[in-house]
MARLUMVEX-115819 format. One record per residue (C-alpha): x, y, z; residue number from 0. Coordinates in steps of 0.5 Angstrom, whole numbers, always signed. Example, Ala and Ser with C-alpha at 12.3 -4.5 7.8 and 13.67 -1.06 7.14 Angstrom:
BEGIN
<X:+25; Y:-9; Z:+16; tiza:0>;
<X:+27; Y:-2; Z:+14; tiza:1>;
This chain:
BEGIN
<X:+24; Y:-78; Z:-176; tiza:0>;
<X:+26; Y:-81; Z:-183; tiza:1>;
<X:+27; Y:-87; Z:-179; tiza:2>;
<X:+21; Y:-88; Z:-176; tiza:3>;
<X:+18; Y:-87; Z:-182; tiza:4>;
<X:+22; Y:-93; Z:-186; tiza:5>;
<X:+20; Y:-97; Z:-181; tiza:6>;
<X:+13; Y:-96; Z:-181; tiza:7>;
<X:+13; Y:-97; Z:-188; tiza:8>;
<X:+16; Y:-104; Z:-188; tiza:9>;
<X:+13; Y:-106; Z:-183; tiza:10>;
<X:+5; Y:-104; Z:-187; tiza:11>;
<X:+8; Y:-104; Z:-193; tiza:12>;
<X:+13; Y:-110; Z:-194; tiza:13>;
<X:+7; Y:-115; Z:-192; tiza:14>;
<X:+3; Y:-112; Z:-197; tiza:15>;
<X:+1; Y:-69; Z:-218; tiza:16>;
<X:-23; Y:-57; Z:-232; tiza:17>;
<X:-29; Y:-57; Z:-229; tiza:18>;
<X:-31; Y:-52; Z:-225; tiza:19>;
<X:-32; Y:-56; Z:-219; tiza:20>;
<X:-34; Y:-52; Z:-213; tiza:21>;
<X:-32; Y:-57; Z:-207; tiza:22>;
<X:-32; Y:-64; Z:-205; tiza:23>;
<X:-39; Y:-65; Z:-201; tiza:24>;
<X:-43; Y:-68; Z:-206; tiza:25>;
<X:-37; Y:-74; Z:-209; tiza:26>;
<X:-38; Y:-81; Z:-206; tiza:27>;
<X:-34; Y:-83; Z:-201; tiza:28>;
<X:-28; Y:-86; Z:-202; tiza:29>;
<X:-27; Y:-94; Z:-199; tiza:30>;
<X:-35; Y:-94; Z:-199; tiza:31>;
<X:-34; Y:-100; Z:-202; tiza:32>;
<X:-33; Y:-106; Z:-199; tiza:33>;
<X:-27; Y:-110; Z:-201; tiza:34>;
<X:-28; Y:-116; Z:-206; tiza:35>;
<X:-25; Y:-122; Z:-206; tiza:36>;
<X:-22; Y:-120; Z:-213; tiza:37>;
<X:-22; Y:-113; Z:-215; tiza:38>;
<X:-25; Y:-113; Z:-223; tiza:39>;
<X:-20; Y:-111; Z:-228; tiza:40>;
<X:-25; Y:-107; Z:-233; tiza:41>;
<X:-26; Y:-103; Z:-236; tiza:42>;
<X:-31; Y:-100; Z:-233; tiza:43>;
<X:-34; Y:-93; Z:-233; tiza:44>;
<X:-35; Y:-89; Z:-227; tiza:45>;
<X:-43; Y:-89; Z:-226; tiza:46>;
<X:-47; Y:-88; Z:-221; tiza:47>;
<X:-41; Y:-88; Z:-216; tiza:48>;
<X:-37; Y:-94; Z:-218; tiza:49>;
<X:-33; Y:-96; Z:-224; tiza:50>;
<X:-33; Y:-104; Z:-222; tiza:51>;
<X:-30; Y:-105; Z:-215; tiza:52>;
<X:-29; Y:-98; Z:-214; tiza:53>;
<X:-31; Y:-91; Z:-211; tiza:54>;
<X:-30; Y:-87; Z:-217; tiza:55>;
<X:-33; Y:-79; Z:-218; tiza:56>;
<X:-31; Y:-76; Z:-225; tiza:57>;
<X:-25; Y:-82; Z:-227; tiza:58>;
<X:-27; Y:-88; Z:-231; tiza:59>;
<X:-22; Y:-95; Z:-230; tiza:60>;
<X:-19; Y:-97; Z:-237; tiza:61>;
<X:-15; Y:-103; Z:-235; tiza:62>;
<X:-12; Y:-106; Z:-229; tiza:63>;
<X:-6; Y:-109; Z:-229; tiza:64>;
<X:-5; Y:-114; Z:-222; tiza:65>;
<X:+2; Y:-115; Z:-220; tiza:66>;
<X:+2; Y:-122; Z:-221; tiza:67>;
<X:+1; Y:-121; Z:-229; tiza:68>;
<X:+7; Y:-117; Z:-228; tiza:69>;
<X:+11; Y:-122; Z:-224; tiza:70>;
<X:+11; Y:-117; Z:-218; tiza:71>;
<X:+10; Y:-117; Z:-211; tiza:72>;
<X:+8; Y:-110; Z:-208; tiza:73>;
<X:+8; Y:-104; Z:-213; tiza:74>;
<X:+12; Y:-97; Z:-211; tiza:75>;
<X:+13; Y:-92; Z:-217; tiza:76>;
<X:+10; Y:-91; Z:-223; tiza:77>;
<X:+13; Y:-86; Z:-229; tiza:78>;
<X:+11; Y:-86; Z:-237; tiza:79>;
<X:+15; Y:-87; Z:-243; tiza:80>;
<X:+12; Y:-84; Z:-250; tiza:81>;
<X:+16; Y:-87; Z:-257; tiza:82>;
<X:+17; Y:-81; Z:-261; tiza:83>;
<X:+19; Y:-86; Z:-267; tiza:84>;
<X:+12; Y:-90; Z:-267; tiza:85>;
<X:+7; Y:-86; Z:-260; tiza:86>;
<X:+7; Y:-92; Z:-257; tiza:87>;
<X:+5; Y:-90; Z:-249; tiza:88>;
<X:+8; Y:-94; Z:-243; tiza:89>;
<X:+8; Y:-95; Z:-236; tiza:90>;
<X:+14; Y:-96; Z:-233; tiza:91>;
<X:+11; Y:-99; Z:-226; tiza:92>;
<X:+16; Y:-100; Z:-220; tiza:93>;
<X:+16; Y:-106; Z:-216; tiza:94>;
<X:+19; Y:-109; Z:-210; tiza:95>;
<X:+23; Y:-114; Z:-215; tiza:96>;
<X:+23; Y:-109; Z:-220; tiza:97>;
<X:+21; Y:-106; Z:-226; tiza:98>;
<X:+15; Y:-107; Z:-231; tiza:99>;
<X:+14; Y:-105; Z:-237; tiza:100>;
<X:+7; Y:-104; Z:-240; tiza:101>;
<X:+4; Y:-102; Z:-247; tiza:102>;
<X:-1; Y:-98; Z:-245; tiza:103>;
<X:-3; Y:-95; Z:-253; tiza:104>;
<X:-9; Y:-99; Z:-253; tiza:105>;
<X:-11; Y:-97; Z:-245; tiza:106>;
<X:-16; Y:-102; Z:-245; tiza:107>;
<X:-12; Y:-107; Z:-248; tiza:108>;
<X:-5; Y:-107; Z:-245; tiza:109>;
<X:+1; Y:-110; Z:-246; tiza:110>;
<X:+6; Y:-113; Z:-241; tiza:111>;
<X:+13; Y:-114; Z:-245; tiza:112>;
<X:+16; Y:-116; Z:-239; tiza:113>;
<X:+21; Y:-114; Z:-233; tiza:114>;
<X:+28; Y:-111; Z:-231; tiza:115>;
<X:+30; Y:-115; Z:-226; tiza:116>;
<X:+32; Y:-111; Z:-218; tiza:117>;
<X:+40; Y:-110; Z:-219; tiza:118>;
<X:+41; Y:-113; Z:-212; tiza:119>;
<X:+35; Y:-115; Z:-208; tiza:120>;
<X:+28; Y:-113; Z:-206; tiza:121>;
<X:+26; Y:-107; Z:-204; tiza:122>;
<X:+20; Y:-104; Z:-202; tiza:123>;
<X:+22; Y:-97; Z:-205; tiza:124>;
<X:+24; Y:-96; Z:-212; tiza:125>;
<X:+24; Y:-89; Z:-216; tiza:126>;
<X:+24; Y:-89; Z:-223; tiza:127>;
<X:+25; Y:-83; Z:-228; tiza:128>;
<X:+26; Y:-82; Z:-235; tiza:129>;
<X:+31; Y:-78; Z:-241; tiza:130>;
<X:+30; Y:-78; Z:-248; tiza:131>;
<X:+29; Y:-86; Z:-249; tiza:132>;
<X:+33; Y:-88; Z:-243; tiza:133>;
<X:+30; Y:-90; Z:-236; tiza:134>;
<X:+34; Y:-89; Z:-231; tiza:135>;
<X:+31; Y:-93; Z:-224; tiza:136>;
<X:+34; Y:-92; Z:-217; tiza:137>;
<X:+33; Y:-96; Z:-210; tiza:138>;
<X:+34; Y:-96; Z:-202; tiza:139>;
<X:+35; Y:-101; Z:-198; tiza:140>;
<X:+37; Y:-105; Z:-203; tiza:141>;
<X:+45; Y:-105; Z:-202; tiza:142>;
<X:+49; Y:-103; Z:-207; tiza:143>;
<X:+43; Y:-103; Z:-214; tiza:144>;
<X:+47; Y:-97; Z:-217; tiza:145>;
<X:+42; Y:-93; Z:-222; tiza:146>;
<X:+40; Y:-97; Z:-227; tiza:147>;
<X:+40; Y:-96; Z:-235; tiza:148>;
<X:+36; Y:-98; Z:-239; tiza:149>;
<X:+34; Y:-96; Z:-247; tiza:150>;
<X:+27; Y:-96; Z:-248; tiza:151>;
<X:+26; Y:-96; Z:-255; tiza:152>;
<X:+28; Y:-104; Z:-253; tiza:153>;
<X:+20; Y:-105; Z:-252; tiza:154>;
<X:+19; Y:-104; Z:-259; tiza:155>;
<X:+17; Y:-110; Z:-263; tiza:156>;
<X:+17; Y:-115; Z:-258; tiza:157>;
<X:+13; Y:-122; Z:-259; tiza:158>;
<X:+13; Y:-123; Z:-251; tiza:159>;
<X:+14; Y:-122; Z:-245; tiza:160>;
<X:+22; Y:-122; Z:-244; tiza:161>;
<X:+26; Y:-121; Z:-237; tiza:162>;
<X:+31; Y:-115; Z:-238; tiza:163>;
<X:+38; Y:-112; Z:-236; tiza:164>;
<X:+40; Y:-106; Z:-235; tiza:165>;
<X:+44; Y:-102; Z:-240; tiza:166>;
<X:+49; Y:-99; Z:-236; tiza:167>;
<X:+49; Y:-99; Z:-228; tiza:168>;
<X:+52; Y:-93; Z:-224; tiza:169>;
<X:+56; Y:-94; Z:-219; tiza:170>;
<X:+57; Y:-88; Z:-216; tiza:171>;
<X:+52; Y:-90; Z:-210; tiza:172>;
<X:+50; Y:-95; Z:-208; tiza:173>;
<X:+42; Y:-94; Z:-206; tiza:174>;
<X:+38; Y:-88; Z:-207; tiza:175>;
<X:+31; Y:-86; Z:-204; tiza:176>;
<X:+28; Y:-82; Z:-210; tiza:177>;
<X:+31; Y:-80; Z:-217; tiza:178>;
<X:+29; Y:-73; Z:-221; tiza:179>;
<X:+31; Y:-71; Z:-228; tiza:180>;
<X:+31; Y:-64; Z:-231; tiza:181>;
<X:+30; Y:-65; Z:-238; tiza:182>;
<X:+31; Y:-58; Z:-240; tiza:183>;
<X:+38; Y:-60; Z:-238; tiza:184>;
<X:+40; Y:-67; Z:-238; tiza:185>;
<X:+42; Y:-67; Z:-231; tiza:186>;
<X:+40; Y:-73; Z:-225; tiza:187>;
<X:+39; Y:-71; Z:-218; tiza:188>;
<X:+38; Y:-78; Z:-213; tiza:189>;
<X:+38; Y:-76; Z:-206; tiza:190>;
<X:+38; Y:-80; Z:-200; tiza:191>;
<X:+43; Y:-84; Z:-203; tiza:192>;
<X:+50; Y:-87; Z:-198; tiza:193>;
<X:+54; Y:-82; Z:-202; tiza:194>;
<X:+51; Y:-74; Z:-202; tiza:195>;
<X:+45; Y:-74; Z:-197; tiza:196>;
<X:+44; Y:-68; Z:-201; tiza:197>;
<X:+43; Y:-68; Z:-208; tiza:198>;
<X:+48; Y:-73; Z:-212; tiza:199>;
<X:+49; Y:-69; Z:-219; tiza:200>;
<X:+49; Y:-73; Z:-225; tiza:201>;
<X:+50; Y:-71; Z:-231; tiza:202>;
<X:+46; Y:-75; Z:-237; tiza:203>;
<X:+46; Y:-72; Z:-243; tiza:204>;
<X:+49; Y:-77; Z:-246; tiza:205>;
<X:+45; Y:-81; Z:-244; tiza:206>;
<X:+48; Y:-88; Z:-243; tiza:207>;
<X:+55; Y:-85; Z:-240; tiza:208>;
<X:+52; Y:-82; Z:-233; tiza:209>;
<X:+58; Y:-78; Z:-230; tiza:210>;
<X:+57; Y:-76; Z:-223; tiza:211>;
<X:+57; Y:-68; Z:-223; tiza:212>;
<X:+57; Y:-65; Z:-216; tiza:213>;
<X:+54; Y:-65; Z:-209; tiza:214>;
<X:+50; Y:-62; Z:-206; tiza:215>;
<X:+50; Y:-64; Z:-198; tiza:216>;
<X:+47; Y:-59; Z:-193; tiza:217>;
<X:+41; Y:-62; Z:-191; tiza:218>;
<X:+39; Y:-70; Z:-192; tiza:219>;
<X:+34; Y:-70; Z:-198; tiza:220>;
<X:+27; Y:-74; Z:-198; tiza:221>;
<X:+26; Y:-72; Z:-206; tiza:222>;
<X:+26; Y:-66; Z:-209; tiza:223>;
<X:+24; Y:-63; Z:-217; tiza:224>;
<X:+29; Y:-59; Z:-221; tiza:225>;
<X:+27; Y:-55; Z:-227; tiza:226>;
<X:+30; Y:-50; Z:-232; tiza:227>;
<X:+27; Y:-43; Z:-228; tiza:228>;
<X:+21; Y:-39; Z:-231; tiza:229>;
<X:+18; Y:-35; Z:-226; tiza:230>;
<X:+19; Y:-29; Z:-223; tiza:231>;
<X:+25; Y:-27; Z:-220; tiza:232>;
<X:+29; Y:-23; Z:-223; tiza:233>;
<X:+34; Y:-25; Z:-219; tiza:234>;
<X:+35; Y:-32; Z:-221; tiza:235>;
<X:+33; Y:-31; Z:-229; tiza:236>;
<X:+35; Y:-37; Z:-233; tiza:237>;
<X:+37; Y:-41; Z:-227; tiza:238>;
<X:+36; Y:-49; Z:-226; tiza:239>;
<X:+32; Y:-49; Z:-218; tiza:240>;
<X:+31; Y:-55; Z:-214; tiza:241>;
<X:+25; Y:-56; Z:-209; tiza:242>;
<X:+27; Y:-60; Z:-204; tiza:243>;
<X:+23; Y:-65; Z:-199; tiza:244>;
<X:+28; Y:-65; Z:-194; tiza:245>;
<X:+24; Y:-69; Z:-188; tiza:246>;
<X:+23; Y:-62; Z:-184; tiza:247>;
<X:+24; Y:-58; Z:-188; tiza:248>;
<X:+24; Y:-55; Z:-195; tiza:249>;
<X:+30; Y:-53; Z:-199; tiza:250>;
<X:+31; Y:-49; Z:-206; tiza:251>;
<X:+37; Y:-49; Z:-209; tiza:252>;
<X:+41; Y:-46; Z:-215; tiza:253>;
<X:+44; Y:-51; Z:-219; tiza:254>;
<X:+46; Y:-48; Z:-224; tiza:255>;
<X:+54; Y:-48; Z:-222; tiza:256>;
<X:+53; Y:-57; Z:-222; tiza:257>;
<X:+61; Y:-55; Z:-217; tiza:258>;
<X:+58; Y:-49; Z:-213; tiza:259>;
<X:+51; Y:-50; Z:-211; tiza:260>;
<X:+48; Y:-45; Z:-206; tiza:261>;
<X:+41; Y:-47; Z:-201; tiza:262>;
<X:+37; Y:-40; Z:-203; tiza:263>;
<X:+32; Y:-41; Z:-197; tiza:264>;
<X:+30; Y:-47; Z:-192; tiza:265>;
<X:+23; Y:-46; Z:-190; tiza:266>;
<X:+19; Y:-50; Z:-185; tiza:267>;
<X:+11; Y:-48; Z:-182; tiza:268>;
<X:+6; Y:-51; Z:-177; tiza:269>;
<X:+4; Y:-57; Z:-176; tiza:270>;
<X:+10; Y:-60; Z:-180; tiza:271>;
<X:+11; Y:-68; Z:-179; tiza:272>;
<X:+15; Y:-70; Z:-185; tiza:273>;
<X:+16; Y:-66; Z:-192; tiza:274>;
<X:+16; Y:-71; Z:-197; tiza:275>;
<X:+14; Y:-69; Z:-204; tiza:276>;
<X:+13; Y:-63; Z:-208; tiza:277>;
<X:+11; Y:-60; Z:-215; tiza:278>;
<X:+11; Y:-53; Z:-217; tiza:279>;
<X:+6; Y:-50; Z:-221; tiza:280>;
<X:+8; Y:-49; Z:-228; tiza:281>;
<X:+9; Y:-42; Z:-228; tiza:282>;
<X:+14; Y:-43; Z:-222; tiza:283>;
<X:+10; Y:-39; Z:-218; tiza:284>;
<X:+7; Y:-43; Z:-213; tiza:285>;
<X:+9; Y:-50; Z:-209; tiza:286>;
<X:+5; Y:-55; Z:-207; tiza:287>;
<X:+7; Y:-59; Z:-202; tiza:288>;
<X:+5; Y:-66; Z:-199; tiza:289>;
<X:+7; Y:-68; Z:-191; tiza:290>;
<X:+6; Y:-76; Z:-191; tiza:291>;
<X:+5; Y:-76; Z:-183; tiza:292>;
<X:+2; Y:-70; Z:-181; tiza:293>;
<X:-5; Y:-74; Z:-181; tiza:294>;
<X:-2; Y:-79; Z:-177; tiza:295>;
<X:+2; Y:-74; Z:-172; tiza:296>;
<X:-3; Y:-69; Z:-172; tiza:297>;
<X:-9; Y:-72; Z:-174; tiza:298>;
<X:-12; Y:-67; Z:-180; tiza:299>;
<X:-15; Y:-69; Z:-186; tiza:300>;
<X:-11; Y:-71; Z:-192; tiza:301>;
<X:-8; Y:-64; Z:-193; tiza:302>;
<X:-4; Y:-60; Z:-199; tiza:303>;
<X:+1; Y:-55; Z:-196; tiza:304>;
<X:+0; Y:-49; Z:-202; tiza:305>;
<X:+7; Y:-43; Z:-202; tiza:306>;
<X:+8; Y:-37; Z:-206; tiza:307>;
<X:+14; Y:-39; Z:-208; tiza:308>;
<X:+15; Y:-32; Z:-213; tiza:309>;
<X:+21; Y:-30; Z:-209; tiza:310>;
<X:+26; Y:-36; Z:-207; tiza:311>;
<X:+30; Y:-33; Z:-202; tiza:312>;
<X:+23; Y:-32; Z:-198; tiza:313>;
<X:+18; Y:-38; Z:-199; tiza:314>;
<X:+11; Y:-35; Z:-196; tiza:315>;
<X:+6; Y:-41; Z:-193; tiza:316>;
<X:-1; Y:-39; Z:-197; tiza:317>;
<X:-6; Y:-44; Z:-194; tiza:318>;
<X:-7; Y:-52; Z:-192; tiza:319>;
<X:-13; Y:-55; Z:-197; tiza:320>;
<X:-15; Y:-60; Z:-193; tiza:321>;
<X:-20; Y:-65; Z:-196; tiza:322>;
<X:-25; Y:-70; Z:-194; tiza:323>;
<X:-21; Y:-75; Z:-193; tiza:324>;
<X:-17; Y:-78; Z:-188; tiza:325>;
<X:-12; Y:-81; Z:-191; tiza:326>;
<X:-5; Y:-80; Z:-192; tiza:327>;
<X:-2; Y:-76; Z:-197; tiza:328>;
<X:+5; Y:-79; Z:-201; tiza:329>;
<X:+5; Y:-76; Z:-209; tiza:330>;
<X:+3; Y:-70; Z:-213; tiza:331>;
<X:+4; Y:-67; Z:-220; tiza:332>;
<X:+2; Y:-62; Z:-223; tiza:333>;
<X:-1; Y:-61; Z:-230; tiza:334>;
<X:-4; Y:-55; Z:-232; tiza:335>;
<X:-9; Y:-52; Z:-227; tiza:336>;
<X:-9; Y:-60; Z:-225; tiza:337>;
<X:-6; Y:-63; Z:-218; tiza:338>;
<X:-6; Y:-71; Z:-219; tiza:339>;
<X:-5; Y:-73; Z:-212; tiza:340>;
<X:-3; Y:-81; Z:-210; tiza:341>;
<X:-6; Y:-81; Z:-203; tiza:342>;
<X:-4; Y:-88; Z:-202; tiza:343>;
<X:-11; Y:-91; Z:-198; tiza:344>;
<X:-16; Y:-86; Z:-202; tiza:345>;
<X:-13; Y:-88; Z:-208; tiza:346>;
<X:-12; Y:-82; Z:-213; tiza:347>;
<X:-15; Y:-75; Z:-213; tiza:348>;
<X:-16; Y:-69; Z:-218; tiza:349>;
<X:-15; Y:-62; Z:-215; tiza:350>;
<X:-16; Y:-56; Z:-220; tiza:351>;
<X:-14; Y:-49; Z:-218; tiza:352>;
<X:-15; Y:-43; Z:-220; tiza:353>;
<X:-12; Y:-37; Z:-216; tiza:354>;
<X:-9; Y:-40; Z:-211; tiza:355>;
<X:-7; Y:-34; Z:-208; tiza:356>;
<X:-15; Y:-33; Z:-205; tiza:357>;
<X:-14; Y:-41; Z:-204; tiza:358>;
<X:-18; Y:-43; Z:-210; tiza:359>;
<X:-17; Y:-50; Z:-210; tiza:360>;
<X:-22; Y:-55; Z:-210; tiza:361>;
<X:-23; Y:-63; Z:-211; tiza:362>;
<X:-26; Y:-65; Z:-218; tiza:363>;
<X:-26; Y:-73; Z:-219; tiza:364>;
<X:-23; Y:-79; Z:-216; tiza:365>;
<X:-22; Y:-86; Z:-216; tiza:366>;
<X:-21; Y:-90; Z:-210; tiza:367>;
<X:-15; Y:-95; Z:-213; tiza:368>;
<X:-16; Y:-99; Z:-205; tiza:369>;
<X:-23; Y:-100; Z:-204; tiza:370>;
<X:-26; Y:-101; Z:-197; tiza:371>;
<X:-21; Y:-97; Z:-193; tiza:372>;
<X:-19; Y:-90; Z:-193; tiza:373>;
<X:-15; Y:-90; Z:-186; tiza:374>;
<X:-8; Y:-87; Z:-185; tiza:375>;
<X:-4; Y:-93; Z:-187; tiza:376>;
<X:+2; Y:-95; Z:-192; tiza:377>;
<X:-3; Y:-98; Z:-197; tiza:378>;
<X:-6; Y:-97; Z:-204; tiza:379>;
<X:-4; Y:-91; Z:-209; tiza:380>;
<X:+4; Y:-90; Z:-208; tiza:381>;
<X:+4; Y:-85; Z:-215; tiza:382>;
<X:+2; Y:-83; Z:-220; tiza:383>;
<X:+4; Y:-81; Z:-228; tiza:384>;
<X:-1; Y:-76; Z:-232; tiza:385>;
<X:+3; Y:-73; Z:-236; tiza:386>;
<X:+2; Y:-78; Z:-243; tiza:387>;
<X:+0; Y:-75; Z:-249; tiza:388>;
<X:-6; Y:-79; Z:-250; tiza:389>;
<X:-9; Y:-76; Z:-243; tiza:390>;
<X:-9; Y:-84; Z:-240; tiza:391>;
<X:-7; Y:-83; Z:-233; tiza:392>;
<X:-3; Y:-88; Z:-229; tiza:393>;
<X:-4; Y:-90; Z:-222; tiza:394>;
<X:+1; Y:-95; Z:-218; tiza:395>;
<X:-2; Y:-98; Z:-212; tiza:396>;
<X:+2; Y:-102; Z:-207; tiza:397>;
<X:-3; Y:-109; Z:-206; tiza:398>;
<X:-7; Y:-107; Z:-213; tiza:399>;
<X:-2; Y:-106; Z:-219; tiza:400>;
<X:-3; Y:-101; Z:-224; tiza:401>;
<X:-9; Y:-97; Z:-226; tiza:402>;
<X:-10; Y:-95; Z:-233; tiza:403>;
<X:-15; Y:-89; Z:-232; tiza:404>;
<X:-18; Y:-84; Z:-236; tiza:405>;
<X:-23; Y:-76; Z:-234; tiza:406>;
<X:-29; Y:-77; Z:-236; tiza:407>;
């Protein structure tokens, strides 16, 4: 299946995550606006439907960043950086031929400081992630790229725009799908790479010496969140947990032994296509979970899979939250009582939930980042970052670049 999913994705992508809202039926719809030749760059608040170029409910674009004022092609991850010394913000934007970096202090007035170069050649996924001052950044199907190194606290001060090199590459891998980071702890867990198809361990707490610390290799891993375990269960108190993505399956894993990891649970549900991406609520009670091809295989609505996850060993399916569109599902992120979710040609959408084991959970705004079309195709909003400081939100859009956004 995973497969079949690369292929698709080159073939269409190549060439190209509180307001007490109840419900989505009286939003706009997204893709109502027809395409321009130029999509405006803003600002522009979100009035009346429309922010500019784009549908919009309840979010208002800052600044849009295209692909070509970063020397880009098509764009992929998106993750945030904030300078403690000065607090500064910045986008770290993946592209096919790499990775930009944008001051996004001012939202309305960003900075391109330039670009960290692929460590191989282009490729059309790129993941980037971040530990104290350092990105670390990963690719697939890029041959032997490694994981790049790079000290962030080189963007400050710069006069122009520079073109980089990587600190350090780790060689321990040659190409990588995705990249997860527990702060908490200092360790890295690449998956899908050609060395572990599991979860590669890395030890970074220094943080421009990775070292490879284990292996975890039962079932191949599309991508996957580790955290310093704060929920319920007894049983795994002051443990370190993976929720992980497996392509047909979930898997949650105890890897606080970096040696002797243990699968706790692998659990799968109806209409399952392809997991490929999840984030816990911040209480680790419950997991969100996004299946990137079950609207193409089954014909649903752009649908979130909910799980009580309050016992490990024995996940428990809650409910779908289907919405009103029909796009395709690719990366959500937690904040708060707030899912931010990438549904690539719908663009961005904020959920809210509050119990969610009575299904509460409800769309509260959106910004459609690809205009005129919300059909199940590998285009528009690849991922998102909220978590800045500032409250800025950061979109990554495969053909329309970085968004700069904010919640009215």
């Amino acid at each position: 299946m995973k497969s079949v999913i690369l292929l698709l994705c080159l073939s269409l992508v190549a060439g190209c995550g509180g307001g007490g809202f109840s419900g989505t039926s009286s939003l706009p719809a997204p893709g109502s606006l027809p395409p321009p030749a130029v999509l405006s760059t803003g600002p522009e608040a979100c009035a009346s439907g429309s922010a500019g170029d784009f549908s919009c409910f309840g979010i208002s674009l800052r600044k849009r960043v295209p692909l070509e004022e970063m020397n880009g092609t098509a764009g992929n991850d998106i993750w945030g950086w904030v300078d403690e010394q000065t607090g500064n913000e910045y986008a770290l934007m993946g592209m096919t031929n790499g990775t930009a970096f944008v001051d996004v202090t001012d939202p309305e007035n960003p900075m391109f400081l330039g670009k960290l170069p692929t460590q191989t050649v282009s490729s059309v996924w790129r993941d980037i992630k971040v530990y104290e001052d350092y990105a670390y950044i990963v690719a697939d199907g890029a041959g032997a790229h490694g994981m790049q190194v790079f000290d962030l606290t080189r963007l400050r001060n710069l006069a122009a725009p520079q073109t980089f090199s990587a600190d350090v590459v780790y060689g321990n891998f040659g190409n990588a799908h995705n990249l997860a980071i527990n702060e908490n702890t200092g360790f890295a867990y690449a998956v899908g790479t050609d060395t572990c198809r599991g979860l590669h361990i890395i030890d970074i707490t220094i943080p421009n010496n990775p070292m490879m610390a284990g292996c975890h290799s039962i079932f191949s891993v599309h991508d996957t969140q580790c955290v310093s375990y704060l929920g319920p269960d007894t049983d795994h108190a002051d443990s370190e947990i993976c929720a992980s993505s497996a392509g047909d399956r979930i898997e949650i894993v105890d890897v606080t032994i970096k040696g002797a990891t243990v699968s706790l649970s692998s659990t799968m549900y109806a209409q399952l296509a392809y997991v490929h991406q999840a984030w816990l609520t911040e209480d680790h009670l419950f997991l969100l979970v996004g299946d990137e091809i079950d609207e193409l295989n089954f014909a649903v609505p752009t649908r979130t899979h909910v799980f009580d996850v309050s016992d490990l060993d024995a996940p428990v399916y809650v409910f779908a939250y289907d919405a009103a569109t029909s796009s395709i599902d690719h990366n959500l992120y937690v904040l708060g009582t707030r899912v931010f979710q990438a549904n690539y040609t719908s663009g961005l959408h904020v959920l809210e939930f509050d119990n969610l084991a009575n299904n509460a959970l409800a769309e509260i705004a959106f910004f459609d980042t690809f205009p005129g079309s919300e059909a199940a195709e590998f285009d528009g909003a690849w991922s998102v970052y909220p978590y800045l400081p500032s409250g800025t939100i950061l979109v990554s859009d495969i053909s329309n670049g970085l968004f700069i956004l904010s919640l009215q």
